[in-house]
C-alpha positions as CSV (number, residue, x, y, z in Angstrom):
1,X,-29.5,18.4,-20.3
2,X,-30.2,22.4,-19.6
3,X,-29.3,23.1,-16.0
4,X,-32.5,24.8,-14.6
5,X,-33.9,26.0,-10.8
6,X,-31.5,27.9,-8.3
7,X,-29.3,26.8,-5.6
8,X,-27.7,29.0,-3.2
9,X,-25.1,28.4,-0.2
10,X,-22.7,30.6,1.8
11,X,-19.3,29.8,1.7
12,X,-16.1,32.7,1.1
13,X,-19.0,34.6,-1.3
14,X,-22.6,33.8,-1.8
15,X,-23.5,32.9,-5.2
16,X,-26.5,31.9,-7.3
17,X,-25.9,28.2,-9.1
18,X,-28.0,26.7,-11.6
19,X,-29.3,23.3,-10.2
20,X,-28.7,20.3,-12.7
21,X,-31.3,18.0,-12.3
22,X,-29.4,14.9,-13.8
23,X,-27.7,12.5,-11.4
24,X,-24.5,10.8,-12.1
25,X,-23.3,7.7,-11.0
26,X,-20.1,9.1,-10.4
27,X,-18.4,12.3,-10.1
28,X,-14.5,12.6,-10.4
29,X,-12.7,15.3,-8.4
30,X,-9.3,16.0,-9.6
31,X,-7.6,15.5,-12.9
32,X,-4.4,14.0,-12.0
33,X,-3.2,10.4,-12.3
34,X,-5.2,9.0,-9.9
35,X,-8.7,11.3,-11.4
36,X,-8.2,10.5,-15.3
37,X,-7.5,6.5,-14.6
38,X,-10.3,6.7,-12.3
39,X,-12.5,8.1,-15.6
40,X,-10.9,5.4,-17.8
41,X,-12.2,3.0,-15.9
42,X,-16.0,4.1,-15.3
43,X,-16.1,4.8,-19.3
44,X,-15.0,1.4,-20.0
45,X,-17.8,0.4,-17.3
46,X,-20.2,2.5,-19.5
47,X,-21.0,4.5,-16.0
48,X,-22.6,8.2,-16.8
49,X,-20.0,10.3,-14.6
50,X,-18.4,13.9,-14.5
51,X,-14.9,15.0,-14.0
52,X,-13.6,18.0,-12.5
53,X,-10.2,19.6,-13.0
54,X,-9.2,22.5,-11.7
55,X,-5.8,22.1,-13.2
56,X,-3.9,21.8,-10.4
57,X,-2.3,18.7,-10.6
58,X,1.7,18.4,-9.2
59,X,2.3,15.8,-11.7
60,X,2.7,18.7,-14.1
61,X,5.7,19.9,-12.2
62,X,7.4,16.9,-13.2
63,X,10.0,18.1,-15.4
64,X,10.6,14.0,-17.0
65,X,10.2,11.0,-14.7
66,X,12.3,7.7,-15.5
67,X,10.8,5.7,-13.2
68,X,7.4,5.2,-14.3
69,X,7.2,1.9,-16.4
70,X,7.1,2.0,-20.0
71,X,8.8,4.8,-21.1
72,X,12.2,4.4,-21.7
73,X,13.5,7.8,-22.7
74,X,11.2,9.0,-19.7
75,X,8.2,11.0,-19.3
76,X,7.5,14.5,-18.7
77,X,4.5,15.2,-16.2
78,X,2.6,17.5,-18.2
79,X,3.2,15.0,-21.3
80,X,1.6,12.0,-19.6
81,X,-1.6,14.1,-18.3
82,X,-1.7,15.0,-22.6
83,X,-2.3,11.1,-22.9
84,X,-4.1,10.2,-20.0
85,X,-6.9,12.8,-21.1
86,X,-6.2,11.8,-25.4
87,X,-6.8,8.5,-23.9
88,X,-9.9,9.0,-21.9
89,X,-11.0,11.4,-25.1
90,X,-11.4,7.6,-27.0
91,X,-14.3,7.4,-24.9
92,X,-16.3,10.8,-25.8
93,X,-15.5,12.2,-22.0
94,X,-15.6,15.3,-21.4
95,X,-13.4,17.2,-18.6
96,X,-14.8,20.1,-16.5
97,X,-12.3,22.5,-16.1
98,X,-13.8,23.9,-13.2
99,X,-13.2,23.6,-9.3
100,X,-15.3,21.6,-6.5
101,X,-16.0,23.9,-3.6
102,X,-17.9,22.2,-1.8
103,X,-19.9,18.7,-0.8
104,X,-23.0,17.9,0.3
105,X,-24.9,14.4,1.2
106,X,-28.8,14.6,1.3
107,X,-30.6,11.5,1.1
108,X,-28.2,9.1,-0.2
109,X,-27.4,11.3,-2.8
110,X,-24.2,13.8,-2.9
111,X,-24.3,17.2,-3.9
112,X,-21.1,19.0,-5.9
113,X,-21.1,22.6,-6.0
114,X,-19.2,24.8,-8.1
115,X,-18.9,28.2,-8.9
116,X,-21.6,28.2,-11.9
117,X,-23.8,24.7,-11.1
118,X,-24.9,21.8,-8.5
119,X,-24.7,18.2,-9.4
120,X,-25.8,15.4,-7.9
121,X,-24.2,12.0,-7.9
122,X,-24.5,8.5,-6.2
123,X,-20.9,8.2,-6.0
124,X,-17.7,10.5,-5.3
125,X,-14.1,9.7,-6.1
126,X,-11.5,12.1,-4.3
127,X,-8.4,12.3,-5.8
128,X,-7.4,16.8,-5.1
129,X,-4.0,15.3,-4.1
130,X,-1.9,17.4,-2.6
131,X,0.2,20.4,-2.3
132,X,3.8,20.8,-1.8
133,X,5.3,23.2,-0.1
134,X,7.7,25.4,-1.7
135,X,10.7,27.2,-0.5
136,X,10.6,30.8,-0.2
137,X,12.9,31.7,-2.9
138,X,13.2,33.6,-6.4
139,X,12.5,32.1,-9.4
140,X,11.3,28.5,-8.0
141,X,9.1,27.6,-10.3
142,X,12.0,27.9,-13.3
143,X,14.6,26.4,-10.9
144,X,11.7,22.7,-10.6
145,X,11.7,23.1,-14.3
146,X,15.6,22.9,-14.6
147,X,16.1,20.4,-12.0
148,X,17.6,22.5,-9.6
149,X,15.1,22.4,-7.4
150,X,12.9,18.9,-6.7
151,X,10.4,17.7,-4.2
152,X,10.5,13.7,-4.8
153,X,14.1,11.5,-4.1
154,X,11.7,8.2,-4.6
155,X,11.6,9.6,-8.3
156,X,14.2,11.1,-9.0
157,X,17.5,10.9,-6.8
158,X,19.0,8.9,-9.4
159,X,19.3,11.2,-11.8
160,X,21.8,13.0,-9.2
161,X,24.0,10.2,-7.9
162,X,27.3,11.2,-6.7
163,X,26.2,14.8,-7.3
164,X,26.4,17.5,-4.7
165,X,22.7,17.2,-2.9
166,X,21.3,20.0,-0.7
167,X,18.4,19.5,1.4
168,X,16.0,22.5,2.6
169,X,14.4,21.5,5.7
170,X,12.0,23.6,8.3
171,X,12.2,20.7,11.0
172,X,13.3,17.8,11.8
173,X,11.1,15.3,9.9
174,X,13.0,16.6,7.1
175,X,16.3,14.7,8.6
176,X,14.9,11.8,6.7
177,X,14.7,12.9,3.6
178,X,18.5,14.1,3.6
179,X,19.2,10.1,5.2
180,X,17.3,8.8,2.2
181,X,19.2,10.9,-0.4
182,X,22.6,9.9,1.2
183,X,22.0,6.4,-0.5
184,X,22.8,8.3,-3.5
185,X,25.5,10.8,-2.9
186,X,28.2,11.2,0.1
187,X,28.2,15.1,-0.6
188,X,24.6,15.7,1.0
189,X,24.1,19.1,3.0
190,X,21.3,20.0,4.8
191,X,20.1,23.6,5.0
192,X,17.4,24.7,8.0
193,X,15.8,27.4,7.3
194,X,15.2,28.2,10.5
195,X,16.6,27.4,14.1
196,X,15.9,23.5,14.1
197,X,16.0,21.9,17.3
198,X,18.0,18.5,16.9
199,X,18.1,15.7,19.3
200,X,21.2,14.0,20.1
201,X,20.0,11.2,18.1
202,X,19.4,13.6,15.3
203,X,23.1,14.8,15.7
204,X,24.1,11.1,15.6
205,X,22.9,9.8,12.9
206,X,23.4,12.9,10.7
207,X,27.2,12.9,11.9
208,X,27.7,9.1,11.2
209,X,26.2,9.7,7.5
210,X,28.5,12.3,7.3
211,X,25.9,15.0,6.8
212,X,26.9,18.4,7.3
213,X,23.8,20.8,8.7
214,X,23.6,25.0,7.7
215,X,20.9,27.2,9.4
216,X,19.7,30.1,7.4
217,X,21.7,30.3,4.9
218,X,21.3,32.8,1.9
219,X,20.0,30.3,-1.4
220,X,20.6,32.0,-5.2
221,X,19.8,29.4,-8.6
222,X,22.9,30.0,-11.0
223,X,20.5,28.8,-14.2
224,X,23.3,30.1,-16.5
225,X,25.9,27.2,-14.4
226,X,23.5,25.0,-13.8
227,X,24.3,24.9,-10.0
228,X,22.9,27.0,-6.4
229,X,24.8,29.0,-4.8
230,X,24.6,28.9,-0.7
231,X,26.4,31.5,1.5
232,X,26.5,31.0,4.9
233,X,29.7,30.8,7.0
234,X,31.3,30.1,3.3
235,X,30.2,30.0,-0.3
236,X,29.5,26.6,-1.5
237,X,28.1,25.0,-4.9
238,X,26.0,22.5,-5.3
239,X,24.1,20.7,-8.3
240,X,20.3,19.9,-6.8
241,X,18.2,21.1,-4.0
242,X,15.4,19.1,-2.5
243,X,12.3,20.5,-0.5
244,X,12.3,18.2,2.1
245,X,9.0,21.3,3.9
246,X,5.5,18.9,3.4
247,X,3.0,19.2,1.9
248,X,-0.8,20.7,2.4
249,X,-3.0,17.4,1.8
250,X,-6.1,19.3,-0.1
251,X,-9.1,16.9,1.7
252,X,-11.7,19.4,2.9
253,X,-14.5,18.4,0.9
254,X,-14.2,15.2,2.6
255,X,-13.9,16.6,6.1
256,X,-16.3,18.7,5.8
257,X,-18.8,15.2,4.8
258,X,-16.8,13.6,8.3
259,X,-14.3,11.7,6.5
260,X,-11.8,10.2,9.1
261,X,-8.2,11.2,8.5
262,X,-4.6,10.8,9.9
263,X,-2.3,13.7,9.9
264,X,-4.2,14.7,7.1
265,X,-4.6,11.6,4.9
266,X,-8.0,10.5,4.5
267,X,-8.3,7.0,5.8
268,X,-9.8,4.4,3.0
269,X,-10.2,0.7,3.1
270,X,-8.6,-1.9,0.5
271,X,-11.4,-0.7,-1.8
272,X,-10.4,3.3,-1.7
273,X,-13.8,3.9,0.6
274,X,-13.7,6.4,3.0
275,X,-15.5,6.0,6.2
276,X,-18.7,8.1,4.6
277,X,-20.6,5.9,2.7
278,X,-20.5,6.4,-1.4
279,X,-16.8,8.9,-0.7
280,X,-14.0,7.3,-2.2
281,X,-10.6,8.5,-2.5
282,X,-6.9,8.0,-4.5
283,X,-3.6,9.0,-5.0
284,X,-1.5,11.2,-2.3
285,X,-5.0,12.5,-0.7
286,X,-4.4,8.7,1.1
287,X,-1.8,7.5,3.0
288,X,1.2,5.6,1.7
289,X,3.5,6.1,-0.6
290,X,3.3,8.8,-3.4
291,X,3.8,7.9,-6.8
292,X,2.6,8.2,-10.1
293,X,1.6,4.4,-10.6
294,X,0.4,4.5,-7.0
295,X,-2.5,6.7,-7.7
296,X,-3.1,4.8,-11.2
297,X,-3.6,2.0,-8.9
298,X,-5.9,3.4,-6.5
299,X,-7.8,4.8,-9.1
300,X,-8.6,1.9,-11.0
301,X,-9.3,0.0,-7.6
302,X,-12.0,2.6,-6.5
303,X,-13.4,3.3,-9.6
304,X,-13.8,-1.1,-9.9
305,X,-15.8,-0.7,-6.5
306,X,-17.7,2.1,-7.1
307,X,-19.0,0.0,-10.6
308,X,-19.3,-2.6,-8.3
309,X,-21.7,-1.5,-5.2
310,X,-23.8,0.5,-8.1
311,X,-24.6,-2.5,-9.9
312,X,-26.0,-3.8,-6.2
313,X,-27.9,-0.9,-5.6
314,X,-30.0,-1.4,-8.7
C-alpha cells in the first residue's frame, strides 16, 4: 500500500512524514536476536507485522561465541544475524533498515515514526537492546575484533583461562566483574581509570582473591603480539582486557509511552508486557541476564503473547 497524507512532529528536527494508512498487528523494533526471533514467530503465526533495524545490534561485535548451543566450531555474531534474517527471509519478510524515533499511543492504537513515514500498529515489541560502553582508547573497535578487548566473561572467559586478564573499571560495581573472571585465571588485574573510592570490604575481598588494582594507567593494544601493554608504576603484559564500564540501556521510546523501569531495564511480566498495555519488550532492554539465547527466549515468549491477546481482541 502507497503511504499517502502528512504527519508532522517536533523532535531534534521537524520533518514532514508520509502517513501509512495500513495498520499492523505488530511492529518489531530492533533487529537483534531477540527482534528477528520475535519476527519468526509472528510469520509462522501468519501475523501482518513490520520490523525495524537500525543496524545496531551488539551481537555483531561478537567476534565467535562457543557458548551458544549448536554450533560446535562456534559462531560469529555477525554470522548468526546472516541466518536469523536468511531464516526469517523463508517467510517473504521484509526488514526495514530504518530507525524508530519515536512512539505514540492514540486510541488503542500505537503510532511509529520514522524519519520518512508513520505506522500504526496494535502491538509493539521492544527489543533496541543496549549499548556498551567502551573504553576511551585507540583502535577499540579492531582490538573487540581480535579479542583483546571484550565486554562479556558469561560468554567468553573461557576462551582465556589461566591467561593474564585485565579488567577496566570506572567504579566499583566493576569489582564484580574482575571477582567473576578470577574463576578463570589467578593473574587478574584491575585497572581504574579514574580515582575509585574502595571500601574496606572492597580491599578485602579483592586482596583475598589476590587481585592486584592500577589507577590510571596508560593502555596500548600490541595487535602485532597479540597482547596490551599497561604502564603504570611498571610495564606489564597481558593477553585480554574486559570493559567491566556499563552499558546505556536504549528504552526511550518506552519511557516516553510511561513504561516502568529499574535502573534502566524496562520492567515486563512473565509474558514480556510492559506496564503500557500492547508494549512488549526482549532481550538486554529487560532485566536479567544477557545472553544470546536469553533474548531468543524472550522473543519467542512475547511474540506467543502478542498472537495470543490479538486473537482475543477479534
Amino acid at each position: 500500500m502507497e503511504p499517502s497524507g502528512l504527519y508532522s512532529y517536533t523532535g531534534t528536527r521537524i520533518a514532514i512524514l508520509k502517513q501509512n494508512r495500513d495498520c499492523y498487528d505488530c511492529v518489531i523494533i530492533g533487529g537483534g536476536p531477540a527482534g528477528l526471533t520475535a519476527a519468526l514467530y509472528l510469520a509462522r503465526f501468519r501475523r501482518h507485522f513490520k520490523i525495524f533495524d537500525s543496524g545496531e545490534s551488539r551481537a555483531a561485535l561478537i567476534p565467535v561465541s562457543h557458548n551458544y548451543p549448536a554450533f560446535v566450531e562456534g559462531v560469529a555474531g555477525v554470522r548468526l544475524l546472516e541466518l536469523l534474517k536468511a531464516q526469517l527471509a523463508c517467510y517473504e519478510t521484509t526488514i526495514t533498515a530504518e530507525k524508530v524515533r519515536q512512539l505514540k499511543k492514540k486510541g488503542g492504537l500505537f503510532e511509529v515514526l520514522t524519519d520518512s513515514a508513520c505506522y500504526s500498529a496494535r502491538m509493539i515489541l521492544l527489543a533496541t537492546g543496549v549499548i556498551d560502553i567502551s573504553p576511551d582508547l585507540p583502535h577499540a573497535e579492531k582490538a573487540i575484533a581480535q579479542g583483546l578487548l571484550r565486554y562479556c566473561p558469561v560468554c567468553d572467559a573461557y576462551e582465556v583461562k589461566n591467561k593474564r586478564i585485565g579488567v577496566i573499571v570506572q567504579d566499583r560495581k566493576g569489582l564484580n566483574e574482575a571477582l567473576f573472571v578470577r574463576h578463570y585465571s589467578a593473574d587478574v588485574l584491575v585497572l581504574a581509570q579514574r580515582n575509585v573510592v574502595l571500601t574496606d570490604y572492597d580491599k578485602r575481598r579483592m586482596k583475598q582473591a589476590g587481585i592486584r588494582l592500577l589507577f590510571q594507567p596508560d593502555i596500548h593494544f600490541d595487535f602485532k603480539h597479540r597482547f596490551i601493554e599497561i604502564q603504570a608504576e611498571q610495564t606489564l603484559h597481558i593477553d585480554t582486557l574486559y570493559a567491566a564500564l556499563g552499558t546505556i540501556q536504549q528504552n526511550k521510546l518506552a519511557i516516553d509511552l510511561g513504561a516502568r523501569e529499574d535502573k534502566g531495564d524496562l520492567l515486563v511480566n512473565r509474558h514480556q508486557q510492559t506496564s503500557v498495555p500492547g508494549l512488549y519488550a526482549a532481550g538486554d532492554i529487560t532485566a536479567g541476564l544477557n545472553q544470546l539465547v536469553v533474548a531468543e527466549g524472550q522473543g519467542a515468549i512475547a511474540a506467543t503473547d502478542i498472537h495470543n491477546r490479538l486473537k482475543k481482541r477479534r
